[in-house]
C-alpha positions as CSV (number, residue, x, y, z in Angstrom):
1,X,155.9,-67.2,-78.4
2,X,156.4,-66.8,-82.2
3,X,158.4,-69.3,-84.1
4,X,160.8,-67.4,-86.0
5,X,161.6,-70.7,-87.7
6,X,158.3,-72.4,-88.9
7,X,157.9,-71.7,-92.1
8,X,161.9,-72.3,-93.3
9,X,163.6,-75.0,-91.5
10,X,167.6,-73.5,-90.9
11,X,169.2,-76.6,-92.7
12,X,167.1,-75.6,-95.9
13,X,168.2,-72.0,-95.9
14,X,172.2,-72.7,-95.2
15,X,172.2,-75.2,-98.1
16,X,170.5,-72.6,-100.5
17,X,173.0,-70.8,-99.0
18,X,176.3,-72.5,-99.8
19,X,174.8,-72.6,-103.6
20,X,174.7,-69.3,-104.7
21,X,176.7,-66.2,-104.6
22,X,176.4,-63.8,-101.1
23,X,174.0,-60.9,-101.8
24,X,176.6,-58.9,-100.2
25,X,180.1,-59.6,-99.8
26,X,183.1,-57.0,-98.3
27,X,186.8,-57.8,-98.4
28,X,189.8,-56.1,-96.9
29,X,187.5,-53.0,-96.3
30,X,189.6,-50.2,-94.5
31,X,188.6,-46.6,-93.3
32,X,190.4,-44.2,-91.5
33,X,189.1,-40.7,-90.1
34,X,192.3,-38.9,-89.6
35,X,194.8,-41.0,-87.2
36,X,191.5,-43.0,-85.9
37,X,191.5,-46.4,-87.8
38,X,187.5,-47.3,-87.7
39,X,188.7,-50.6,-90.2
40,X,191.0,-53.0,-90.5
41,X,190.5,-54.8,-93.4
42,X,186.6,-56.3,-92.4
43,X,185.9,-59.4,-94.3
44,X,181.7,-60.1,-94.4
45,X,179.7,-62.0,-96.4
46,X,175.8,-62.2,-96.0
47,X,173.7,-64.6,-98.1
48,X,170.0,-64.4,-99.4
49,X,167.6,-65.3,-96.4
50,X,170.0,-65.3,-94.2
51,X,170.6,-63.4,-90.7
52,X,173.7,-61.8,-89.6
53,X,174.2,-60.5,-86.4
54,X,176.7,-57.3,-85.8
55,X,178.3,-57.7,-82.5
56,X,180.5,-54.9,-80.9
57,X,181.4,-52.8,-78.2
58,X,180.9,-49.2,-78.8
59,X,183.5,-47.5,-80.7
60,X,183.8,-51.2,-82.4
61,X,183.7,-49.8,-85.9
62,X,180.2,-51.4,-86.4
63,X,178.6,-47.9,-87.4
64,X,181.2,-47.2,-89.6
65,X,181.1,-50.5,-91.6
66,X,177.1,-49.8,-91.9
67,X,177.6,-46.4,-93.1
68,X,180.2,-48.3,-95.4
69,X,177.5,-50.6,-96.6
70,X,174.8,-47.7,-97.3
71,X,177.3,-45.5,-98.7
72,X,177.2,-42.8,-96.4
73,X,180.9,-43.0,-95.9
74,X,183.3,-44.5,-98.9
75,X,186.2,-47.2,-97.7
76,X,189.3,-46.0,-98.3
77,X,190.5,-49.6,-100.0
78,X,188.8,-52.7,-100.0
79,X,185.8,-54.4,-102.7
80,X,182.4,-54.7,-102.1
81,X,180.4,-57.2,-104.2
82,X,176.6,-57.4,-104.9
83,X,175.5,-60.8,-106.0
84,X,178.7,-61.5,-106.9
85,X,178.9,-58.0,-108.9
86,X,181.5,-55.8,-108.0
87,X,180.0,-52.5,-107.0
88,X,181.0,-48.8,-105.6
89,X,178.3,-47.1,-103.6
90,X,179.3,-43.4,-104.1
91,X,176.2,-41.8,-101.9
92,X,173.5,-43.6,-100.1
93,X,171.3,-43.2,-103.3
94,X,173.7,-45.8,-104.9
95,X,173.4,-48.4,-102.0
96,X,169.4,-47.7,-102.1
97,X,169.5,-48.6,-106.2
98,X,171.1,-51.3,-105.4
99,X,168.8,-53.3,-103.1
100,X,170.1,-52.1,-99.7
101,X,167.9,-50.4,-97.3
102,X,169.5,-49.2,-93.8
103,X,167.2,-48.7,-91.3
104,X,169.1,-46.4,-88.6
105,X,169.4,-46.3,-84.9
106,X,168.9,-42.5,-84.7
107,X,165.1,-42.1,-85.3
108,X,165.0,-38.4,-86.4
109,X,167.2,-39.6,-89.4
110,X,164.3,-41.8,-90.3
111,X,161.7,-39.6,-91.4
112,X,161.2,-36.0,-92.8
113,X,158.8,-33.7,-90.0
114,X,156.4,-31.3,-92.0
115,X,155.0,-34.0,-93.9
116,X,152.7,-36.6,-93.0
117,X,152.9,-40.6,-92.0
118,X,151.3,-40.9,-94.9
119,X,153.8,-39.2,-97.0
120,X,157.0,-40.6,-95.1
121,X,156.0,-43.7,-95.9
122,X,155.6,-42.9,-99.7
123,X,159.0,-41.2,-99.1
124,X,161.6,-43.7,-101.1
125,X,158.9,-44.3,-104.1
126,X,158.7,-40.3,-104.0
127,X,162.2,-39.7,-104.5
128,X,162.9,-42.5,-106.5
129,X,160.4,-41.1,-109.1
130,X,158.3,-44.1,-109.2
131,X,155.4,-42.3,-108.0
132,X,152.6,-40.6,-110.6
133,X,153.3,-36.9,-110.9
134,X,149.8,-35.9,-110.0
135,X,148.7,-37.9,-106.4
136,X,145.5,-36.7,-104.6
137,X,145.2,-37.0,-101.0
138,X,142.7,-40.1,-100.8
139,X,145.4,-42.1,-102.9
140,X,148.2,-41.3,-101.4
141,X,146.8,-42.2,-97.8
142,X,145.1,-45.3,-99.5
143,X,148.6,-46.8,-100.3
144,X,150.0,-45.6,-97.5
145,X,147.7,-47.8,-95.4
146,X,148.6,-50.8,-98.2
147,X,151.9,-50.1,-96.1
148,X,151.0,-49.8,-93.0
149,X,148.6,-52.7,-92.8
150,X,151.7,-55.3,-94.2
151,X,153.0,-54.5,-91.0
152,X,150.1,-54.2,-88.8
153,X,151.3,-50.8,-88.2
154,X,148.4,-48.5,-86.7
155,X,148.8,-44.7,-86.8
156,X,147.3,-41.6,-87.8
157,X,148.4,-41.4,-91.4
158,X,147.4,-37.9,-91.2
159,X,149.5,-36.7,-88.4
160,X,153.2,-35.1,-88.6
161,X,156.4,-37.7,-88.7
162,X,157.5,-35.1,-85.0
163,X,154.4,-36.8,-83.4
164,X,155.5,-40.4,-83.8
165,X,157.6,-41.5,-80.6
166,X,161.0,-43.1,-81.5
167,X,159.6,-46.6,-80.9
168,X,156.9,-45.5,-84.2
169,X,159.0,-43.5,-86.0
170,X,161.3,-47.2,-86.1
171,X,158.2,-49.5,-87.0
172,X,157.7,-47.0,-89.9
173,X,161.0,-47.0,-91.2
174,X,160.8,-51.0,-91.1
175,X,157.2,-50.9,-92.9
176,X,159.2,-47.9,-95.7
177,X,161.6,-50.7,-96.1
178,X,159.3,-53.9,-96.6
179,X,157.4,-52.0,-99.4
180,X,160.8,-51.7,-101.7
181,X,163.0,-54.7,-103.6
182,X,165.2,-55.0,-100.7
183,X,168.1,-57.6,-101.2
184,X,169.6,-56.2,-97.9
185,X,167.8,-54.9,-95.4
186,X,170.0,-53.8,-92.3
187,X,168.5,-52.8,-89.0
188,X,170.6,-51.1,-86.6
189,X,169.1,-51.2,-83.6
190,X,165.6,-51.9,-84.4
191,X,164.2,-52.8,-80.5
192,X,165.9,-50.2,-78.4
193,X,162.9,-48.0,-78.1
194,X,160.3,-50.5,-78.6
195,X,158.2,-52.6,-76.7
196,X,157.4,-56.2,-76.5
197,X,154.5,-55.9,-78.6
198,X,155.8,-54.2,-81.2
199,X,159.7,-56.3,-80.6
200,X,157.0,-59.2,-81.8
201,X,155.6,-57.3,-84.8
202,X,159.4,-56.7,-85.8
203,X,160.5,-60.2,-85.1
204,X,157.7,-61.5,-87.6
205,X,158.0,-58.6,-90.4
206,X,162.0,-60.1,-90.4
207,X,160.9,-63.7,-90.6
208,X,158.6,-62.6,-93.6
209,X,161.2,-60.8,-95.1
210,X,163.7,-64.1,-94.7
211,X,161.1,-66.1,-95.8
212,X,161.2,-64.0,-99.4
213,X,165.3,-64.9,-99.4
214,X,166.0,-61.2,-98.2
215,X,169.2,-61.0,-96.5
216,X,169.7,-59.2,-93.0
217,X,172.3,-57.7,-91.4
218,X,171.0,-56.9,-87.3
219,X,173.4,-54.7,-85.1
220,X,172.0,-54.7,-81.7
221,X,173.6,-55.0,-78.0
222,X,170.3,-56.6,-76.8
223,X,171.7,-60.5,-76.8
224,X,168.0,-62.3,-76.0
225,X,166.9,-60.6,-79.6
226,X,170.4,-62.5,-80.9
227,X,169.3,-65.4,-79.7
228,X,166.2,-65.7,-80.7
229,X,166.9,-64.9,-84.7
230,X,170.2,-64.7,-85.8
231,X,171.3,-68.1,-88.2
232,X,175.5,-66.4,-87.5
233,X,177.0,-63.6,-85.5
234,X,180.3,-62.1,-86.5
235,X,182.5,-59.4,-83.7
236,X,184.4,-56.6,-84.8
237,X,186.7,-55.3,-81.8
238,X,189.0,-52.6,-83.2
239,X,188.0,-52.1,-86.3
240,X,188.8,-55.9,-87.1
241,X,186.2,-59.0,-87.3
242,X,187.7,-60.5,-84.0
243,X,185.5,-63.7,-84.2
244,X,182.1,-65.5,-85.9
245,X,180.0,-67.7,-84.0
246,X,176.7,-69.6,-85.7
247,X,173.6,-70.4,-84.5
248,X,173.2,-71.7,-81.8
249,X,175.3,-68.8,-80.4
250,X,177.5,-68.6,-77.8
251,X,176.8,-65.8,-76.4
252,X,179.2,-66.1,-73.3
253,X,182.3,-66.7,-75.9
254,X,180.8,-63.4,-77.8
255,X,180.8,-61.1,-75.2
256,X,184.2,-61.7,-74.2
257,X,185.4,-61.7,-78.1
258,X,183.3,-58.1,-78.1
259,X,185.3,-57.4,-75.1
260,X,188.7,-58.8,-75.1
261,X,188.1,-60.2,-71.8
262,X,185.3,-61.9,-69.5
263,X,182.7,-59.8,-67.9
264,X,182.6,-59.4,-64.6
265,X,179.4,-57.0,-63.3
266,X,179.5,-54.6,-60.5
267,X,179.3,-56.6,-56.7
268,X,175.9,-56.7,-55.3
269,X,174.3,-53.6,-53.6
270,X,173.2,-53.6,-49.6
271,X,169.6,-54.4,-49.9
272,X,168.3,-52.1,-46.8
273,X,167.7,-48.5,-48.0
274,X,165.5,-46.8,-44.3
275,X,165.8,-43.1,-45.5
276,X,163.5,-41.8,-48.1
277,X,163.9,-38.9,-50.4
278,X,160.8,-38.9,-52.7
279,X,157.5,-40.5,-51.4
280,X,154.0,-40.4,-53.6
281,X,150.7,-40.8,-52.3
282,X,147.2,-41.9,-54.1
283,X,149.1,-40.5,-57.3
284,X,147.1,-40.2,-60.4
285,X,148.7,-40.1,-63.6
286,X,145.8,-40.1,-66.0
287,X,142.1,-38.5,-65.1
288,X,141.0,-42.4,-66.1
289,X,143.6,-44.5,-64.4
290,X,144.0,-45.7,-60.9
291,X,145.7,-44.1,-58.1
292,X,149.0,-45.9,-56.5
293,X,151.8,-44.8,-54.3
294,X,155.6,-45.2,-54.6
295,X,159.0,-44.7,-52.2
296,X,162.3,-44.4,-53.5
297,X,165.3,-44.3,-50.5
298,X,168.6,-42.6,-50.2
299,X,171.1,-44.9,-52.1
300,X,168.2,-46.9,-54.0
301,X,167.5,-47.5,-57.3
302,X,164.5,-48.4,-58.2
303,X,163.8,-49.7,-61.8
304,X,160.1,-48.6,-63.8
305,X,159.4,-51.1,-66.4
306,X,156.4,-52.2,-68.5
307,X,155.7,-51.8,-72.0
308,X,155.5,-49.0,-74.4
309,X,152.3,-46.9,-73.4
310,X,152.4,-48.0,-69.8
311,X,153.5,-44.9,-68.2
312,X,156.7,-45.1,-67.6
313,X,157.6,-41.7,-69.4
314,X,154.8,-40.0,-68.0
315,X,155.7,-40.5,-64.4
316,X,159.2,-39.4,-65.1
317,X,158.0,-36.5,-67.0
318,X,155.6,-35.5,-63.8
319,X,158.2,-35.5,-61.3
320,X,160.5,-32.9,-64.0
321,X,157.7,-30.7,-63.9
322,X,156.8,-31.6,-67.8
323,X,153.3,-32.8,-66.9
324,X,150.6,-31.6,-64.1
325,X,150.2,-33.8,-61.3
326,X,146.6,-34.7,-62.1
327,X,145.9,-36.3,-58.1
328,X,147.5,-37.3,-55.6
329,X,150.6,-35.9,-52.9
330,X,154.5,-35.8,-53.7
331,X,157.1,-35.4,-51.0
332,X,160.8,-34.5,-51.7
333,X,162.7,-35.0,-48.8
334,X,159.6,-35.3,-46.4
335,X,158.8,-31.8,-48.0
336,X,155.4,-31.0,-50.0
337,X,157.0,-30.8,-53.7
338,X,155.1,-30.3,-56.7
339,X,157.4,-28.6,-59.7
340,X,155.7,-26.5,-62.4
341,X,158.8,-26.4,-64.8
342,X,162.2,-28.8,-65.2
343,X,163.8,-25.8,-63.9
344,X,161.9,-25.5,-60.6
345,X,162.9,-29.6,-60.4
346,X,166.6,-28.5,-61.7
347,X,166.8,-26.0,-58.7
348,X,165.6,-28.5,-56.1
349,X,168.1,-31.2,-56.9
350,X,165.8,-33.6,-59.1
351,X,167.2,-33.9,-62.4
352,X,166.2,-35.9,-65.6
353,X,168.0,-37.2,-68.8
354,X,165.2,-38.1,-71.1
355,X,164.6,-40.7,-73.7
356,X,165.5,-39.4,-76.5
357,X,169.2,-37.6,-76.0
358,X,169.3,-35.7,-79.5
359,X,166.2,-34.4,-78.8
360,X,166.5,-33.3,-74.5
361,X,170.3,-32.9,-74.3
362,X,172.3,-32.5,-77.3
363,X,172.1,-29.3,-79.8
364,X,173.2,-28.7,-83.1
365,X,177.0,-29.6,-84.2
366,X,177.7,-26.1,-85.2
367,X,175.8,-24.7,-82.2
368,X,177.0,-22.7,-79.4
369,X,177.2,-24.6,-76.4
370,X,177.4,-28.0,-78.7
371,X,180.6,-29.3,-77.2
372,X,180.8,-31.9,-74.5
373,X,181.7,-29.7,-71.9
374,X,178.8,-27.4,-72.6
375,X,176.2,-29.9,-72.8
376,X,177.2,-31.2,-69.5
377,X,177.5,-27.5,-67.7
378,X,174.1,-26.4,-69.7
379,X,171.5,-27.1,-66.9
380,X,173.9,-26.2,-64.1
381,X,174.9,-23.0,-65.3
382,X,172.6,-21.1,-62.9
383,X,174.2,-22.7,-59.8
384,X,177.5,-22.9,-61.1
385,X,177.9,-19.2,-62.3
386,X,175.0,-17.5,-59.7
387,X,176.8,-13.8,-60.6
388,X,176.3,-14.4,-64.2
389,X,180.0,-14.2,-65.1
390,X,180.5,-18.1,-66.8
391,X,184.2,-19.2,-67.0
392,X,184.9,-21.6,-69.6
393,X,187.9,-22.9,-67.5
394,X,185.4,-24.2,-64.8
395,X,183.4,-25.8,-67.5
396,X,186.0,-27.8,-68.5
397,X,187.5,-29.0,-65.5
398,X,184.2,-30.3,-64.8
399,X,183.9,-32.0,-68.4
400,X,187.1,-33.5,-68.2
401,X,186.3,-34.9,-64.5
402,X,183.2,-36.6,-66.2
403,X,185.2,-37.3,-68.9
404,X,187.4,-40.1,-66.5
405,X,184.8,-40.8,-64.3
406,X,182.3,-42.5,-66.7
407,X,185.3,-43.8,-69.1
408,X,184.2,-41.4,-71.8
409,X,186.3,-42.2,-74.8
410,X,186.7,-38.8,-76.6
411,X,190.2,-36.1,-77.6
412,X,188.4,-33.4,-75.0
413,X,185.3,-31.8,-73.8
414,X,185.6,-29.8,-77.0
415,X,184.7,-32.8,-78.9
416,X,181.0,-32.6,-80.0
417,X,178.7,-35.5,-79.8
418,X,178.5,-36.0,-82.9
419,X,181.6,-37.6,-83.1
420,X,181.2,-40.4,-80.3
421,X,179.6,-43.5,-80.7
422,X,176.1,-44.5,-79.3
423,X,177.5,-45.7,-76.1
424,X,179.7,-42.6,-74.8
425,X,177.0,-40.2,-76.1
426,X,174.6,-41.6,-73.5
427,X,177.5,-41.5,-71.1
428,X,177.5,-37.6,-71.9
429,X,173.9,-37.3,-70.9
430,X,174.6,-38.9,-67.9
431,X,177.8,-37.1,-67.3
432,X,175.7,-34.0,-67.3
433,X,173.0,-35.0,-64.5
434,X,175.8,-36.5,-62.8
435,X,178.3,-33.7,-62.8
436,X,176.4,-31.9,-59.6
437,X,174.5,-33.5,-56.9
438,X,170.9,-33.9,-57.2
439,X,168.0,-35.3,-54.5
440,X,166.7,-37.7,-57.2
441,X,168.0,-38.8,-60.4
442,X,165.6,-39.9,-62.9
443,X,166.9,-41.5,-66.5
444,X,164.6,-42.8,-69.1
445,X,166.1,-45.4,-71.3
446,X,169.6,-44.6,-70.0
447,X,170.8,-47.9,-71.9
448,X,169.5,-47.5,-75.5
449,X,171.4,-48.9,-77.9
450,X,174.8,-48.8,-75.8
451,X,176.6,-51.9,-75.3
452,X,177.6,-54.8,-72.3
453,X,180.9,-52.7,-71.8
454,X,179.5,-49.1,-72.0
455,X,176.2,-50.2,-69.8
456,X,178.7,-51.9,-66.8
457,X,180.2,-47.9,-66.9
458,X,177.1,-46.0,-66.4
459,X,175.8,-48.9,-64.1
460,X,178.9,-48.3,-61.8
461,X,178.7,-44.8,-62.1
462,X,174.9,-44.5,-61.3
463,X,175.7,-46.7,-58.6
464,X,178.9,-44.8,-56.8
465,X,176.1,-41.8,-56.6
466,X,177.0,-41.1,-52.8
467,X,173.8,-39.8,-51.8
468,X,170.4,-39.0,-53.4
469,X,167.5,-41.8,-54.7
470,X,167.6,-42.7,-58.4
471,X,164.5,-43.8,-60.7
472,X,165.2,-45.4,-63.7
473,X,162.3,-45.9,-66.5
474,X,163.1,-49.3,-69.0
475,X,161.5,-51.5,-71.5
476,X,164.0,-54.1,-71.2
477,X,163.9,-56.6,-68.6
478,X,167.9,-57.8,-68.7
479,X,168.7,-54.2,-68.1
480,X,166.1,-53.5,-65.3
481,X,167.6,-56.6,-63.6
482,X,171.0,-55.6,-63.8
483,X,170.7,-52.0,-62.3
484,X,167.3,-52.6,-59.7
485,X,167.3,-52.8,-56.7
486,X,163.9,-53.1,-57.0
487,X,161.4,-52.9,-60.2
488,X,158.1,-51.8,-60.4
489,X,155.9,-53.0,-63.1
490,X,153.4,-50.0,-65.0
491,X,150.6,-51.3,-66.6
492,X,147.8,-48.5,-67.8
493,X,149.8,-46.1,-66.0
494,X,149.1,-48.1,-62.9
495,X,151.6,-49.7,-60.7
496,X,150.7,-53.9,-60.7
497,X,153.7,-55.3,-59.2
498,X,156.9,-54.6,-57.3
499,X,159.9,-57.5,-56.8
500,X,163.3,-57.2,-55.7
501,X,166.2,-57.5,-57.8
502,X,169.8,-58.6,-57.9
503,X,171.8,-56.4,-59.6
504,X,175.0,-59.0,-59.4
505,X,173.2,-61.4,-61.8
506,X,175.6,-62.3,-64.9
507,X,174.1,-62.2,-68.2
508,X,173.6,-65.1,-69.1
509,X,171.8,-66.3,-65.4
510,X,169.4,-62.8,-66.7
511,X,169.0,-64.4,-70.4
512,X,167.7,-67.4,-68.5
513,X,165.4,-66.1,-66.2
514,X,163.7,-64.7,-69.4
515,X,163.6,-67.8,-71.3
516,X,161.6,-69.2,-68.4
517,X,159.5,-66.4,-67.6
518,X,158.4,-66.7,-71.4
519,X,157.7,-70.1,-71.4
């Protein structure tokens, strides 16, 4: 296991600390969208080499004090201070010239497709006009690997920013970032999409980056990642900093500050699942890798983990009808069932909400059919309207159904995505596959960047599915234990391991568990 600490013992840094001025500090900040109140006069300070957690439910305000920070969105009153220097970030330019580099949550705001890896990460010295007018090809994919390499990053430099997968298109944000002068660096998110491998790669580039007296600022609901590196975290409930806690943290006493109240998880599920709805046989999901066979019951749900690469995707993908079945037998139902297209698995009752929700379920803001209530009718629309004749009355009534079943905080399903938070977008996408009954469920990364409160929603709704198998794909361990009934481990697109799980576990009993398996 890395030591995040080796090279800087914590008592050093926080007297540095207490000598000089904050490299960022915010007082009385307030921000108001309409009647919505995002902040309440936030007070934060962050100090060279130091690490700040962000802690919040969704809808917290957390987003909106970031966007604050990197100037996308101007307070309404309140100072902001660099090194002591009072300043006014009018546009996220501003921010950037001032030492601040945001990496975001939403990975296709962190690149520009058309151009190259090469040439994303060369991106902020492009547009800041540091770079040479005249660049030939060889140079700019020699520095680019300068880049890369400081962050053991390996990809095709050559290939288009659209091929990189969310958990790459992250890492090469983070390597864009530890090329500049940061003074702040502020990673929202940064693990959601990645693996443990690369988690470790991130973990280190941040300990370097502290190391050079770089401040941080880390939003993440992941609370073992908290742990592991944060020096103090501070809660915002309400648009207001409800409590800070410092290292060692307490991260019992800040979930219920995140919350307002203690945790309780959903009851444990009834272990004995005899019927079984999808069953695979000598299943081959690469020409190269090995064969294996997999159940999943009426009223089970069964967890895929493993890291990034494993397979994990790829099996959901196959059983949407995205991928051929390269070998091997599917049954659906005890029925012979191999789709060619997501809507030949749509029309037999197997539905999928993929990985990446901007990308597989959300369209445009000023699209048609870019409300709530039309991304949750879209892939039903055939068996909800047979004739052809689509009344928007039916569509909503359904919306607003999902709306107070999964505790979707939004005006209406004519509300657009766009204007939720990370945690009741995702409870959108499952709002959608959830809105009609389906045979098998399967969600990839159904928990991404959503917090403890929004994740105990969709784990009770997925849960209160009254008939039909689910199959749930997941890097993270915490969350596989909390929803399983039983994981299987992918390794080389291979299954290696199957245990039971307790879904009752508490947090904290789950944060342990780790600890120990990594020791």
């Amino acid at each position: 296991m890395l030591s995040w600490r080796s090279a800087m013992p914590i008592s050093t840094v926080m007297s540095d600390i207490s000598q000089t001025p904050p490299v960022l500090q915010l007082r009385q900040i307030h921000k108001r969208f309409g009647a919505t109140v995002a902040l309440a006069g936030v007070d934060l300070s962050i100090h060279a080499g130091e690490i700040v957690a962000l802690m919040g439910a969704n809808g917290a305000g957390k987003s909106t004090l970031v966007k604050v920070i990197s100037g996308a969105h101007q307070p309404d009153a309140g100072d902001v201070f660099v090194r002591g220097m009072r300043v006014s970030f009018k546009s996220p330019r501003t921010s950037f010239s001032n030492g601040i580099v945001t990496v975001y949550q939403n990975t296709n705001l962190l690149g520009v497709p058309g151009l190259s890896i090469a040439e994303n990460l060369l991106l902020d010295q492009h547009c800041g006009g540091r770079s040479r007018i005249w660049q030939t090809r060889i140079a700019i994919h020699k520095e680019a690997k300068r880049i890369a390499d400081a962050l053991d990053l390996h990809l095709d430099l050559e290939a288009d920013f659209l091929s990189l997968t969310p958990a790459e298109r992250q890492l090469l944000a983070l390597a864009r970032a530890l090329h500049t002068q940061a003074q702040l660096v502020i990673l929202d998110e940064p693990t959601a999409s990645l693996s443990q491998r690369e988690s470790a790669i991130l973990f280190a580039a941040i300990d370097r980056l502290r190391q050079q007296g770089v401040a941080i600022l880390y939003v993440s609901h992941r609370l073992e990642d908290l742990r592991k590196i944060a020096d103090r975290a501070v809660v915002i409930r309400n648009g207001r900093v409800a409590a800070e806690f410092s290292a060692p943290l307490d991260l019992n006493a800040a979930v219920q500050a995140m919350m307002g109240s203690a945790l309780h998880l959903p009851a444990p599920r009834a272990q004995h699942f005899d019927v079984p709805v999808l069953q695979i046989r000598n299943l081959r999901l690469t020409p190269s890798s090995t064969a294996f066979d997999l159940s999943v019951h009426d009223g089970e749900i069964v967890v895929v983990t493993g890291n990034l690469g494993s397979g994990k995707t790829r099996l959901l993908k196959t059983l949407f009808g995205l991928m051929p079945v390269i070998q091997g037998e599917i049954t659906l139902d005890g029925h012979a069932w191999h789709p060619a297209t997501p809507r030949d698995a749509i029309r037999d009752g197997v539905f999928m909400a993929g990985e990446d929700r901007w990308k597989t379920s959300f369209l445009p803001q000023d699209s048609l059919g870019a409300s709530i209530a039309d991304v949750i009718a879209f892939p039903h629309l055939d068996r909800l309207f047979p004739h052809g004749l689509i009344r928007q009355k039916a569509i909503d009534e359904i919306a607003d159904q999902q709306i107070r079943a999964l505790g979707i905080r939004c005006t209406g399903g004519q509300d657009k995505p766009e204007q939720l938070s990370g945690g009741n977008q995702q409870k959108v996408v499952v709002a959608r596959w959830q809105s009609q009954p389906s045979r098998l469920l399967l969600l990839d990364e159904p928990f991404q960047g959503v917090d403890v409160g929004a994740r105990q929603d969709l784990i009770t709704a997925i849960r209160k599915r009254k008939s039909g198998a689910t199959l749930i794909a997941t890097s993270d361990l915490e969350e596989a234990l909390e929803v399983g009934d039983r994981i299987i481990v992918l390794k080389n697109h291979e299954v290696i391991s199957g245990i039971s799980s307790t879904g009752s576990q508490s947090l904290l009993s789950i944060l342990s568990f780790l600890e120990e398996k990594a020791a």
